[in-house]
TORDREN-413795 format. One line per field, with one value per residue: residue number from 1; residue in three letters; x, y, z of N, C-alpha, C in turn. Coordinates in steps of 0.1 Angstrom, whole numbers, padded with zeros to 4 digits. Atoms other than C-alpha are relative to their C-alpha. Layout:
resi = c(NUM  ...)
resn = c(ALA  ...)
n.X = c(X  ...)
n.Y = c(Y  ...)
n.Z = c(Z  ...)
ca.X = c(X  ...)
ca.Y = c(Y  ...)
ca.Z = c(Z  ...)
c.X = c(X  ...)
c.Y = c(Y  ...)
c.Z = c(Z  ...)
This chain:
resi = c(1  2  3  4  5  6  7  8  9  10  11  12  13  14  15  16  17  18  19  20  21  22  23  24  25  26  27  28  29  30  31  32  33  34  35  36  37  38  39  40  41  42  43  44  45  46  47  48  49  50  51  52  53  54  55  56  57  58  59  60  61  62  63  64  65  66  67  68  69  70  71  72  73  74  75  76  77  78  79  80  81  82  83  84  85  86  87  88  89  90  91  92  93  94  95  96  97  98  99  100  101  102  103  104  105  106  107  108  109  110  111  112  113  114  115  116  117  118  119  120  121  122  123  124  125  126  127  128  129  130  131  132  133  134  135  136  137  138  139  140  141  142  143  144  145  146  147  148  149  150  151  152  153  154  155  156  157  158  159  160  161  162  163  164  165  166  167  168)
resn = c(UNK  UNK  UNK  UNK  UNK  UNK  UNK  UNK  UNK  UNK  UNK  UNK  UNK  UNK  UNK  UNK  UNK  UNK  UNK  UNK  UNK  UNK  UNK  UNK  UNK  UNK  UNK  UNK  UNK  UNK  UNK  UNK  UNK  UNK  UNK  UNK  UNK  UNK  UNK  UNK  UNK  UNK  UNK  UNK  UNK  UNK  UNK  UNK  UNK  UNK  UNK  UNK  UNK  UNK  UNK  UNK  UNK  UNK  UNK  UNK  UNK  UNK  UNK  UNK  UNK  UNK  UNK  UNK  UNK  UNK  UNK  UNK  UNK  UNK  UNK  UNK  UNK  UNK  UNK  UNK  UNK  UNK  UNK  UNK  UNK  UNK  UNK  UNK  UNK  UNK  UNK  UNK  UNK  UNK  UNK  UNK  UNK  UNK  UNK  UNK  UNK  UNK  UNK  UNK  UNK  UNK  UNK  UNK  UNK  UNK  UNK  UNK  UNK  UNK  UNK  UNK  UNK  UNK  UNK  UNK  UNK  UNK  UNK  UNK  UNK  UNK  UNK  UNK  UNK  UNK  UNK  UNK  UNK  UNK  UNK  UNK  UNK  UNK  UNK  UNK  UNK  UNK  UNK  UNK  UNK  UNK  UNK  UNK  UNK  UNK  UNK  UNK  UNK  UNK  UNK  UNK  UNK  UNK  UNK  UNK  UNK  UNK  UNK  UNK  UNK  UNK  UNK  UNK)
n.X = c(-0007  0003  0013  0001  -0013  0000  -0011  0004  -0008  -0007  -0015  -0010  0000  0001  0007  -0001  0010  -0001  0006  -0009  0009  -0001  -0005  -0011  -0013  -0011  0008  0007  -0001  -0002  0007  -0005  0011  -0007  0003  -0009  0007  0015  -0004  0001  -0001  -0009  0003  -0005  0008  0013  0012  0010  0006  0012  -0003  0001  -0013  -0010  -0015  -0008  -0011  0005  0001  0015  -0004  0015  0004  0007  0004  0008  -0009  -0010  0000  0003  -0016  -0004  0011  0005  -0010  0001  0015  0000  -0005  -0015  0000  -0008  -0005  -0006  -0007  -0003  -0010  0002  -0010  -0003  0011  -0009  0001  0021  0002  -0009  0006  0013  -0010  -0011  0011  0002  -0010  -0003  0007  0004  -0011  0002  0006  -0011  -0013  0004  -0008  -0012  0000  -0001  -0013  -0010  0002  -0008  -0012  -0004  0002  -0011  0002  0009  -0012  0001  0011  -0007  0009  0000  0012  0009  0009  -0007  -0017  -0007  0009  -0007  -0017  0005  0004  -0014  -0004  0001  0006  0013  0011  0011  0013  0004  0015  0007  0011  0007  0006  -0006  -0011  0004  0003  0003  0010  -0007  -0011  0015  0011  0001)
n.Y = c(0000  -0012  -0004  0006  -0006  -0004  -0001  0002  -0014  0006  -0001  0007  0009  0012  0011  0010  0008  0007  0007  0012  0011  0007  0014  0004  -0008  -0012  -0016  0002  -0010  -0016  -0010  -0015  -0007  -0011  -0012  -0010  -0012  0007  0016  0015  0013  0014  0010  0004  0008  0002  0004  -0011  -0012  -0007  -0010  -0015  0004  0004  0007  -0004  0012  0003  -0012  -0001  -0011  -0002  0008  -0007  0006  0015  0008  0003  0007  0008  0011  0011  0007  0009  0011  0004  0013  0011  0002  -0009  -0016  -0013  -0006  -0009  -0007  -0012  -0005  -0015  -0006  -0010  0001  0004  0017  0003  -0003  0008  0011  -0008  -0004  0009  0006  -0003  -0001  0018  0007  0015  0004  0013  0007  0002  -0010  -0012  -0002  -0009  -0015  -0009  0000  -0008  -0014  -0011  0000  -0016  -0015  -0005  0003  0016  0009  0011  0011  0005  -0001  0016  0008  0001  -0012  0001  -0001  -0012  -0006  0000  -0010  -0014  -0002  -0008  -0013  -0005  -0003  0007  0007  0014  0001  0014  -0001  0013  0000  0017  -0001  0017  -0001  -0007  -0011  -0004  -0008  -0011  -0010  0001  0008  -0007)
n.Z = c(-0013  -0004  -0010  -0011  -0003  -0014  -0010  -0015  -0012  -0013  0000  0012  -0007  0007  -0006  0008  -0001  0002  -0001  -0007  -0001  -0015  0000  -0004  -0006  0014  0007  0013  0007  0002  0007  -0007  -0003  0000  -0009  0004  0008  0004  -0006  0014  -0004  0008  0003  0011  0002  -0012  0007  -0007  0014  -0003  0012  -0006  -0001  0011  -0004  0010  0002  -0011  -0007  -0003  -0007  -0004  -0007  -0013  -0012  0002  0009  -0009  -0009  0012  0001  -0011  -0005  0013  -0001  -0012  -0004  -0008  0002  0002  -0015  0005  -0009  0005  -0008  0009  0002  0004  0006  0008  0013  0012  0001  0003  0019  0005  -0005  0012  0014  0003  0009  0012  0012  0001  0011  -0001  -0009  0004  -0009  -0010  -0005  -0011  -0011  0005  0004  -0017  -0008  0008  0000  -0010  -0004  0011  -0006  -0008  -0013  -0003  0010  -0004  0010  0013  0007  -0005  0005  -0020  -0009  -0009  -0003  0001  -0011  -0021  0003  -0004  -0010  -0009  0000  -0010  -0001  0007  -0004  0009  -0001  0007  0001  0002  0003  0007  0010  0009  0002  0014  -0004  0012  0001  -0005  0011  0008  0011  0012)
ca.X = c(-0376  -0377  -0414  -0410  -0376  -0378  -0356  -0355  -0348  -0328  -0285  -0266  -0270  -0260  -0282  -0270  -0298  -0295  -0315  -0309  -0326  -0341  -0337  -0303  -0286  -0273  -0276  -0302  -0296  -0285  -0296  -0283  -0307  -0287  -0295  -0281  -0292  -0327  -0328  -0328  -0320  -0295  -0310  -0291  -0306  -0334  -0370  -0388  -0408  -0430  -0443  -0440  -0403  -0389  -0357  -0332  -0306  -0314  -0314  -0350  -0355  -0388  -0381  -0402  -0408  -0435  -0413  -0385  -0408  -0428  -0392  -0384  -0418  -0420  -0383  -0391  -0416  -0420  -0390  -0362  -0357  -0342  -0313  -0309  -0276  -0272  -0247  -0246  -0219  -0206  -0230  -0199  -0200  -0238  -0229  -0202  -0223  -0253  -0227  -0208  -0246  -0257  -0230  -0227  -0255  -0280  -0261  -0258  -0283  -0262  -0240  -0263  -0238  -0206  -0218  -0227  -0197  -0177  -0197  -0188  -0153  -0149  -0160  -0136  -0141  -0156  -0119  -0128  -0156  -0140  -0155  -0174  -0203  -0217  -0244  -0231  -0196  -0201  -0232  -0206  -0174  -0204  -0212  -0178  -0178  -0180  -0213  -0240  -0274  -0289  -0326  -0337  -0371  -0395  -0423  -0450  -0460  -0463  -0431  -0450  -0445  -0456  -0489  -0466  -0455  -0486  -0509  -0509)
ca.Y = c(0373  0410  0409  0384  0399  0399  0415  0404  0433  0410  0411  0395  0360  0323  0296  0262  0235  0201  0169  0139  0104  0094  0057  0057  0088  0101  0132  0131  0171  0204  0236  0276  0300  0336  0366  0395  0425  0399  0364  0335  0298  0275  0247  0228  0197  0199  0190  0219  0247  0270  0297  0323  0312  0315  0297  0301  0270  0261  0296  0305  0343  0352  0339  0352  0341  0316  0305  0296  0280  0262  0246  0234  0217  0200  0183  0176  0143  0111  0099  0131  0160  0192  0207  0242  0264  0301  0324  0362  0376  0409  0421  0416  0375  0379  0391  0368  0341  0350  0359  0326  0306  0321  0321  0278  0270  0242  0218  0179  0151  0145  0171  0192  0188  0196  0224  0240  0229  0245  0278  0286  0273  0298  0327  0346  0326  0293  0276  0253  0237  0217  0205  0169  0147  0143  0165  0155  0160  0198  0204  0192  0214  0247  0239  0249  0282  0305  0317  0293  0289  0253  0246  0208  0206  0171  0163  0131  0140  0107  0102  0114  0147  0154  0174  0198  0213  0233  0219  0229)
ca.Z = c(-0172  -0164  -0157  -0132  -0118  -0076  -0053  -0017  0009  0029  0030  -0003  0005  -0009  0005  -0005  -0008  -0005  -0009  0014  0008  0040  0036  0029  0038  0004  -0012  -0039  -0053  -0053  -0057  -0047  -0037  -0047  -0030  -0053  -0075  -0079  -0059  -0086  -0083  -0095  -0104  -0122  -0141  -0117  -0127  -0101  -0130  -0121  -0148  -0122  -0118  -0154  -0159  -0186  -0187  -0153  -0135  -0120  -0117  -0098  -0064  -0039  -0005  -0017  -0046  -0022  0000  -0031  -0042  -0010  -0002  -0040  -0030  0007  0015  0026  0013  0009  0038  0026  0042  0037  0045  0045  0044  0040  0018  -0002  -0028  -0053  -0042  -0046  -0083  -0087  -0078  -0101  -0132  -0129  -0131  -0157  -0178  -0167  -0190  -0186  -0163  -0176  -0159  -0124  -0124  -0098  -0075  -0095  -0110  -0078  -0066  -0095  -0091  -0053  -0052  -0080  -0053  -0032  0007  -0007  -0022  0006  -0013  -0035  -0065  -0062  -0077  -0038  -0024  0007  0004  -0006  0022  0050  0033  0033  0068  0081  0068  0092  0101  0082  0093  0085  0087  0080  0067  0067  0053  0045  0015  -0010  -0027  -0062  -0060  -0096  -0082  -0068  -0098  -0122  -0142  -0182)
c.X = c(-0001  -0014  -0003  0012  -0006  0012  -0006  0005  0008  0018  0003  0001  0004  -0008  0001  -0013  0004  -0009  0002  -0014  -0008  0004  0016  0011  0006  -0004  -0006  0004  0002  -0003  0004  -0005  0012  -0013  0009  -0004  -0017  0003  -0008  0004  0005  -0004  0001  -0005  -0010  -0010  -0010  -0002  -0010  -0005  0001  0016  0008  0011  0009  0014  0006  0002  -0016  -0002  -0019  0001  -0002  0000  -0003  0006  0008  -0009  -0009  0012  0004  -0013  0001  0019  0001  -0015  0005  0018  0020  -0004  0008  0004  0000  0013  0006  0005  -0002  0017  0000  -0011  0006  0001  -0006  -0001  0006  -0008  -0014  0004  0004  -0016  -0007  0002  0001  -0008  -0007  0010  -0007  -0009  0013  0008  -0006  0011  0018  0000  -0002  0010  0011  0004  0006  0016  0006  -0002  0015  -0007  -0007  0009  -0003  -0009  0008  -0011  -0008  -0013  -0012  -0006  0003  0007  0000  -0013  0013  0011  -0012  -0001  0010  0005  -0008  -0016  -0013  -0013  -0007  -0014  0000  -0020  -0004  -0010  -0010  -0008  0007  0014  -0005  -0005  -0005  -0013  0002  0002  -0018  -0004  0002  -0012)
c.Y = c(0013  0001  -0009  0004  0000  0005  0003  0014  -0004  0002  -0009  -0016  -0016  -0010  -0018  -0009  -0012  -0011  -0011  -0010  -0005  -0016  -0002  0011  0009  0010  -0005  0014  0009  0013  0016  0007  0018  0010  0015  0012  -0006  -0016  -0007  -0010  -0007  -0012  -0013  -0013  -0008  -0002  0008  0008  0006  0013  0017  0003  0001  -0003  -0002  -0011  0001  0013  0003  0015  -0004  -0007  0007  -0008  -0012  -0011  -0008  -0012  -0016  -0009  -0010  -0015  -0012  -0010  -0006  -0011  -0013  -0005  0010  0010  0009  0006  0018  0014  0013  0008  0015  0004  0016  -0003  -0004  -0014  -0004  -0002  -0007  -0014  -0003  -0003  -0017  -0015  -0002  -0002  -0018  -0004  -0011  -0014  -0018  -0011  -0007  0001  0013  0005  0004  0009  0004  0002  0007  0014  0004  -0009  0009  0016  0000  -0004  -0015  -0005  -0010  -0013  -0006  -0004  -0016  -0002  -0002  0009  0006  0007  0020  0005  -0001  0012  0014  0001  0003  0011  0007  0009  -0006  0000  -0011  -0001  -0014  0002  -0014  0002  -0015  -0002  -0013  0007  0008  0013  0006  0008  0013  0008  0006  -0009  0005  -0005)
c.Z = c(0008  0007  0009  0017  0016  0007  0014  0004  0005  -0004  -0017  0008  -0009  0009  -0013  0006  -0003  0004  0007  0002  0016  0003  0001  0004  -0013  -0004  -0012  -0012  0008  -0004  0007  -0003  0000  0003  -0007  -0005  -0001  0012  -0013  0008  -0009  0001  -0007  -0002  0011  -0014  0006  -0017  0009  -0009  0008  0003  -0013  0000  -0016  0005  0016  0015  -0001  0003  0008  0016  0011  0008  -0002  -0009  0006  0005  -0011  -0007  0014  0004  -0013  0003  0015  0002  0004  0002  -0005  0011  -0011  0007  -0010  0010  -0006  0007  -0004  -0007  -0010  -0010  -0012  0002  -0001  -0018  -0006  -0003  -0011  -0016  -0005  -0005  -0011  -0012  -0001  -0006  0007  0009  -0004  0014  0011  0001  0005  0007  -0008  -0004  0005  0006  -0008  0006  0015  0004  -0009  0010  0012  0018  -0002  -0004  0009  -0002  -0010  -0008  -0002  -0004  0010  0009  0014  0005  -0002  0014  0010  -0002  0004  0014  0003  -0002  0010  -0004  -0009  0008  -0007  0005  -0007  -0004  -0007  0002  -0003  -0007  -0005  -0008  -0019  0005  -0017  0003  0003  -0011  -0008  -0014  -0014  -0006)
């Protein structure tokens, strides 16, 4: 993990990520892009890997620029868009945020979104996230904190995204 370790230059930052079906509208997954002493990635029973990304019970350290934009691309295609919304906060709700992933372990098949939703209703300015099974339901509660930037990203790549990920 160490020798992959990146730290962005940019402010202390959470960037929630969320998956949305295009057919029908629903959230497919979740995912939080921390910004703190290193930027990692809460991934929780996700299926993204990369060996440049190590990931330790579903925390990704190594996320550079390309990594970032390598995740978003491998859940963005024909069939899912990817919202992403981000948020600048204290370096101690960067750490908090980080600590409390870490420490959540591996996260059970379709509980992305609860355990995301655990981790920032647990920080000090997110109690309005509550905690919820619905990708959705916690993207629309982040959007109303004050100061978010969203970014939608679409793409028409086939819906088999399995080439996306490396080869062994």
């Amino acid at each position: 993990m160490a020798a992959k370790r990146y730290v962005h230059n940019g402010p202390a930052s959470l960037t929630l990520i969320t998956v949305i079906n295009n057919r029908s509208g629903a959230g497919a997954h979740t995912g939080l892009l921390i910004n703190s002493d290193e930027r990692v990635i809460w991934d929780p029973a996700g299926t993204w890997w990369n060996p440049n990304a190590p990931e330790r019970n579903d925390l990704h350290h190594g996320m550079t620029n390309s990594m970032v934009k390598t995740y978003v691309d491998y859940h963005t295609r024909e069939t899912f868009h990817t919202v992403t919304q981000e948020i600048a906060v204290s370096p101690q709700v960067a750490a908090m945020a980080k600590k409390l992933a870490a420490e959540y372990g591996a996260a059970p098949k379709a509980a992305c979104s609860l355990s995301t939703s655990q981790i920032l209703s647990a920080l000090p300015g997110f109690e309005t996230v509550s905690t919820s099974y619905y990708p959705k339901k916690i993207m629309n509660a982040f959007a109303k904190l004050p100061g978010v930037k969203t970014q939608k990203f679409y793409d028409d790549d086939p819906d088999d995204n399995r080439e996306k990920l490396p080869q062994l």
